[in-house]
N, C-alpha and C positions, 0 to 999 in steps of 0.2 A: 400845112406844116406838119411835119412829122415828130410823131410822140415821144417823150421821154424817155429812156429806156436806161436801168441800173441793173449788174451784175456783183454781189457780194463772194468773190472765191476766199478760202479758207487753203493757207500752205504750210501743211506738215512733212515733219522727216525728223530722222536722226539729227543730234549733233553733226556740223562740220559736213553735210550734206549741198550746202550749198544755196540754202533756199532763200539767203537776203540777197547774195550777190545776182541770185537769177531773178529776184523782184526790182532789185537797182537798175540791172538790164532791159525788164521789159520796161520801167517806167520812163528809162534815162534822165530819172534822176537817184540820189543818195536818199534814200530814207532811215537805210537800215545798218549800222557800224557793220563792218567783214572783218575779219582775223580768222587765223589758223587756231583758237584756240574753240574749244568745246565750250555749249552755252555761252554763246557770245552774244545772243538775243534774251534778252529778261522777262522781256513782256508782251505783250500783242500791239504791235505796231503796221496801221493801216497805210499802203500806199495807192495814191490814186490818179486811173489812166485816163483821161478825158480824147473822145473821139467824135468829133458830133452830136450829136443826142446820147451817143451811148458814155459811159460812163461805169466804168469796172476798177470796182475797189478790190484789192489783193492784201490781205492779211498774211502780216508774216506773227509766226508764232514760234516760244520758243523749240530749242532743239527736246524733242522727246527721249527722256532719259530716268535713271532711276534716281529720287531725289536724294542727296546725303545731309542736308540743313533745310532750316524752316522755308528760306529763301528757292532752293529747288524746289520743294511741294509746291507754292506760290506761280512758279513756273509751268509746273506740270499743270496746274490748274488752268491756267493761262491756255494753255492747246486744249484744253476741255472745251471752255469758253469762248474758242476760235470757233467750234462746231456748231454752236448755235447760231440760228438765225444765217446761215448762207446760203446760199443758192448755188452753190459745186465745190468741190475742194481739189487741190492739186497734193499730189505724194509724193517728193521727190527722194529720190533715190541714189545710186553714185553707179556711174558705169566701171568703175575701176575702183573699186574701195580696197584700202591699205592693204588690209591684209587677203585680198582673193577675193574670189567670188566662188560660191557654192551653191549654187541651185537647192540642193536637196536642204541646207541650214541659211535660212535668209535668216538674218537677222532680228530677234524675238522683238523688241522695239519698234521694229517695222512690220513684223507681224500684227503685233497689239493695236497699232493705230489701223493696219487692214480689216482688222474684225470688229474696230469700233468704228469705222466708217462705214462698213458696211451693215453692222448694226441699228444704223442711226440713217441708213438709206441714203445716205449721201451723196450722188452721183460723182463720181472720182477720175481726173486724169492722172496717170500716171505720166511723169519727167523724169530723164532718165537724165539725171546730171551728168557732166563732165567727158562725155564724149570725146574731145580733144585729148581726151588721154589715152583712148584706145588704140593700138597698135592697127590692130585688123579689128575693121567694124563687124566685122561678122561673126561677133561673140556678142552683139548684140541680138542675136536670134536667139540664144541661151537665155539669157537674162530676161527679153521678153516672154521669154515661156513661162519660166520660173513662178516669175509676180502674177503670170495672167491666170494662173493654176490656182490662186489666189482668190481674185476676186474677179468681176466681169467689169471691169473697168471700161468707159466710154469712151474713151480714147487713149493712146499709148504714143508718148512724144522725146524723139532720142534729143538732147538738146546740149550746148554747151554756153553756162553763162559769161566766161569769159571771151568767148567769140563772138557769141550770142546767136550762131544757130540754133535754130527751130524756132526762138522769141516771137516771134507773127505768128509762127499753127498754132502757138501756145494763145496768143491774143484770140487767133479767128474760133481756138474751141473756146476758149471762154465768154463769148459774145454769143453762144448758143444759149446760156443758162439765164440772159437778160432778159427782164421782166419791165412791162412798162411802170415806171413809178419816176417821181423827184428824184433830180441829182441832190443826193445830201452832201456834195463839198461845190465850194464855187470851182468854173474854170477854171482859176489860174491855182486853185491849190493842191498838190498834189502829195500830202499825207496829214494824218491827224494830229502829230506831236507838237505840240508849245515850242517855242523855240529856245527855251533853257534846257527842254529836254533835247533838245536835234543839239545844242552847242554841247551839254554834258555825255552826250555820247559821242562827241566827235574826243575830247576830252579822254574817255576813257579806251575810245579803240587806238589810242594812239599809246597808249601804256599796255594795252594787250599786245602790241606789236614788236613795243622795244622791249619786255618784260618777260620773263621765263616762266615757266606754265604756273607753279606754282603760287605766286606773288596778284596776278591779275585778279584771278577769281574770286578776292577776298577784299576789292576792289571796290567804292561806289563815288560819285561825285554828288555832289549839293551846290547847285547854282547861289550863292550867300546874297549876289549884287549882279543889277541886266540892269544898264541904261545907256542912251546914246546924250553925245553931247558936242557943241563945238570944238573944235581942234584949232591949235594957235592960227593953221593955217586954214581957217574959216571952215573945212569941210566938216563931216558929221565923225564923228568917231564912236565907235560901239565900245562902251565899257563891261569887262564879264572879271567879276571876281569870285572865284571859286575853289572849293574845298573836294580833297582826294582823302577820301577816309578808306583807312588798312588796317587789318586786325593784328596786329604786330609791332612791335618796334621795331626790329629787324626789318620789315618789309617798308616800314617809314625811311629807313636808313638806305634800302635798295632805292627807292623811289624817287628819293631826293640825289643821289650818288655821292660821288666826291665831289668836295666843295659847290655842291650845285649843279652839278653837269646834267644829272640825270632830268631830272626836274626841268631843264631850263629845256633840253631836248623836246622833254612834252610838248611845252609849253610854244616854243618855235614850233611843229609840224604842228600843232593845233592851232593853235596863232593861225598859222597859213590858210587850214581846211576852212576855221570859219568865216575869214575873209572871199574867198571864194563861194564859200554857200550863201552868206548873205549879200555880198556885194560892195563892202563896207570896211574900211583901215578899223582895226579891232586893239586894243589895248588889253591883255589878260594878266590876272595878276592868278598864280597858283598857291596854296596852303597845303598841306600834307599833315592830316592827323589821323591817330589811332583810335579805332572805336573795335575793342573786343569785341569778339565772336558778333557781330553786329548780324550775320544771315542767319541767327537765331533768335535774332531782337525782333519781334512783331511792331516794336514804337517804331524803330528805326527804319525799319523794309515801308513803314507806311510814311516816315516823314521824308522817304526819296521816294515814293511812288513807286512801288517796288508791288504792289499785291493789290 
């Protein structure tokens, strides 16, 4: 019988980098809420790939950024804290970011996290996100240079996770760094989060989406009520009663819309997501309250699990 074998990677990068949507791909399943908006991941959320004996957990952490409230420092901590204890990390990167690419100025934030990976001897692949944007690939010869000028990185992987090209060279390098030891998640489960937490982010990616940049970020959910129960028509029905706290009046007033519209919008595409995630006709009731500057409240970031 062949032995146990576990791989702990660790995946860093900028905001809006890409690096839940490319964890969601290699897992096929949702772990981790996606949006267009910056910091859309809070905290260090583990996804996990079961293959056999082996067994490769992928940390997503959040986007590496300069913090502006108590709740960013928290964050940034968060990708500190992704560093310990892994056995490889992955860097990911953007083959076509917004505004150009410039060899000679990579961007300082991804500089920072190359010097502290390699500081900490981290053995690192580099992912070159979003490929499918590239016109002519063969500007990715540029860009591999660029990074490799950097660091001596173990491998160098062009990928796209909405395609999901490269997702297997990315699995087969990271099954080099497995170590024989216990699977520490059973087969069938494939992330760490509670399921208030997996339903509160289905919740809130669903208000980064409909919600204009502003408005989101100031954003937390608190699961209030989680029970399932019978349904008139005998089956099981998931009940989720939940609060949307926003630093504003104003942004209570967005949130909810006119006469309800906005609010109810949430509340249907969530509705929906987490019927499909768990399997189960789901009944949500939503609440909208204001808790001032709450990403500088220390009580508050810890009574959402936030730090």
């Amino acid at each position: 019988m062949s032995e146990l074998t576990s791989a702990f990677i660790g995946v860093f990068g900028r905001p809006n980098v890409g690096k839940s949507s490319l964890i969601n791909k290699i897992l096929g399943h949702k772990v981790s809420i996606v949006s267009d908006k910056p910091q859309t991941t809070r905290t260090r959320i583990m996804g996990v790939h079961n293959c056999g004996n082996l067994q490769t957990v992928f940390i997503d952490t959040p986007g590496f950024h300069k913090p502006r409230n108590l709740l960013g420092e928290k964050m940034i901590k968060a990708v500190g804290s992704g560093m310990t204890d892994i056995d490889a990390a992955i860097l990911v990167v953007e083959a076509n970011p917004k505004f150009g690419f410039n060899a000679d100025e990579l961007p300082p934030a991804e500089l920072e996290l190359i010097n502290e990976l390699n500081r900490r001897k981290i053995p690192t692949i580099l992912c070159i996100n979003k490929i499918d944007l590239l016109e002519d690939k063969s500007e990715l010869f540029e860009i591999i240079g660029a990074y490799s000028n950097k660091s001596d990185f173990n491998s160098v992987i062009p990928v796209s996770a909405k395609t999901g090209d490269g997702v297997e060279i990315i699995l087969d390098e990271a099954k080099k760094f497995a170590k024989e030891s216990v699977h520490y998640f059973g087969d069938d489960e494939f992330t760490d989060q509670p399921d208030q937490v997996m339903i509160g982010e289905i919740i809130r990616e669903k208000i980064l989406r409909l919600l204009s940049r502003e408005v989101p970020h100031g954003v937390a959910i608190e699961i209030e009520r989680f029970y399932e129960r019978d349904a008139a028509d005998g089956n099981e029905l998931l009940c989720v009663e939940a609060s949307i706290y926003c630093e504003k009046d104003s942004h209570k007033g967005i949130i909810i819309g006119k006469g309800g519209s906005m609010l109810k919008k949430i509340g249907t595409l969530s509705r929906a997501d987490i019927e499909r995630f768990f399997g189960i006709k789901t009944d949500l009731k939503l609440w909208v309250k204001v808790k001032e500057d709450w990403r500088n409240r220390q009580g508050i970031i810890h009574t959402l699990g936030l730090d």
